[in-house]
N, C-alpha and C positions, 0 to 999 in steps of 0.2 A: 530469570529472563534478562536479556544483555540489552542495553539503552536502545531504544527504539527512537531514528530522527522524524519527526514530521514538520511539514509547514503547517500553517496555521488553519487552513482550507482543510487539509487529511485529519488534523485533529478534531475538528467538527466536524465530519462525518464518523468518523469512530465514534465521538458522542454523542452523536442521534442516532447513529444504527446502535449502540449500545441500549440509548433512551428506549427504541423501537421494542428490542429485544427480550429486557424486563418490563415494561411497561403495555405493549400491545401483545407480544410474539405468547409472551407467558399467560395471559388469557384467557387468549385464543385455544390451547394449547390444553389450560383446565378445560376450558370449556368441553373440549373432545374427549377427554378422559373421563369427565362426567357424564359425557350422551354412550359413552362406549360402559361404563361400569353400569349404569339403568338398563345395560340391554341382559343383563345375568352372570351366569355363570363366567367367569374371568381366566378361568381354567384353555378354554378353547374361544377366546374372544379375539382374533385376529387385528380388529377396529383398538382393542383396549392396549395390544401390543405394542401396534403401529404409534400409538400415541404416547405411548409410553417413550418410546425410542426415540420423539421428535421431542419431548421433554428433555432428554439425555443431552443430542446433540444442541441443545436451545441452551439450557446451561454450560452446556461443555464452551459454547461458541461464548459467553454471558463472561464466563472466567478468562479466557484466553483473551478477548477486547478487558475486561478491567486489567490485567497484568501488563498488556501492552498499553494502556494512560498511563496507567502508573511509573513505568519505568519510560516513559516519553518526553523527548528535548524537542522543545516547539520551539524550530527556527524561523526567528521574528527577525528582518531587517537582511535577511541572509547575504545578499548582496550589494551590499552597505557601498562596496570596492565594487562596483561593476566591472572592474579590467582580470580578477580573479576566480577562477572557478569555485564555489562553494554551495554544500549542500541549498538549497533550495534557490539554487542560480537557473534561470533558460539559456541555454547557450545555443548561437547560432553556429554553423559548424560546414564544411565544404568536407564533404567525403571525395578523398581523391580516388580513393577504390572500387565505388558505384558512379564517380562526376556529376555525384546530386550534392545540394545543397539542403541541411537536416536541422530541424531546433529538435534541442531536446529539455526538458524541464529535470534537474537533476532533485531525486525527493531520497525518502529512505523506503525502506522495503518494505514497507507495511503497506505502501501507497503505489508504488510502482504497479504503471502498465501503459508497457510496450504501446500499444494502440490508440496511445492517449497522447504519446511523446513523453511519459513518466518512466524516466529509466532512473533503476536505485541506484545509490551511493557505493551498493556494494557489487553490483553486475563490474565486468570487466571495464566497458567502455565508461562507466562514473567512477569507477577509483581509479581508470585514467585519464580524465580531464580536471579530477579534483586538484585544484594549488595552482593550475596552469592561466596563464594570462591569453587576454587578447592581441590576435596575432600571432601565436606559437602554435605547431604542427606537430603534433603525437603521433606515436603510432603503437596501437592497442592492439595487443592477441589476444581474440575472442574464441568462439569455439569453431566460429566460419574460419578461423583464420585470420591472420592480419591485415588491420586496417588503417589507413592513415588518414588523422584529422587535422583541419586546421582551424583553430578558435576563429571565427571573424566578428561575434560581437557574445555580450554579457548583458543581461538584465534583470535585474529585481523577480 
């Protein structure tokens, strides 16, 4: 798996939902396959299957959050330069293409959503505001098409 960026916020949550995950989720989880194997025959047990499969994907999710800490760079201080774009920068932003005016918190992928203002490093519009300073005007092709932005502010 390839370095995975987080700030510091997305890396605790990865660690508690991971906490969650073996520590309540996996329980939870015997516990059904124990009320499912007491009901008999295993052969045609629907309940025993179902629980089986939520085991599967409980682990499967279990390996995939510990691969991604593992290979994870928790960007502390990210915006040390607040005049430059860098992974876990907010940048304030004037769309000259909509004439709104947009923050958006630049994170890595694992954290990214849209609906939160958490656009990844690696969507089009974050590997083009990354290096750029306050004040300068890009202009990113997305998959709407091209956009033109202008930095108007940087912060931590």
């Amino acid at each position: 798996m390839a370095e995975v960026y987080l700030t510091p916020e997305g890396k605790k949550e990865l660690d508690d939902k991971l906490a969650y995950l073996k520590n309540v989720r996996r329980t939870e989880i015997a516990e059904l396959i124990s009320e499912a194997r007491a009901q008999g025959d295993l052969s045609e047990n629907a309940e025993y299957d179902a629980a089986k499969d939520l085991q599967a994907k409980n682990e499967y999710e279990i390996a995939d959050l510990e691969a991604m800490l593992k290979n994870a760079i928790v960007i502390e201080n990210a915006a040390a330069d607040s005049n430059t774009v860098v992974v876990g920068s907010t940048v304030m932003l004037h769309n000259y293409t909509s004439k709104k005016d947009v923050e958006y918190k630049i994170v890595g992928s694992a954290e990214f959503d849209p609906f939160k203002g958490l656009i990844s490093n690696d969507s089009p519009i974050g590997k083009g505001l990354i290096g750029h300073k306050v004040g300068e005007t890009v202009q990113i092709v997305t998959p709407g098409g091209m956009i033109k932005l202008k930095i108007k502010g940087i912060k931590a």
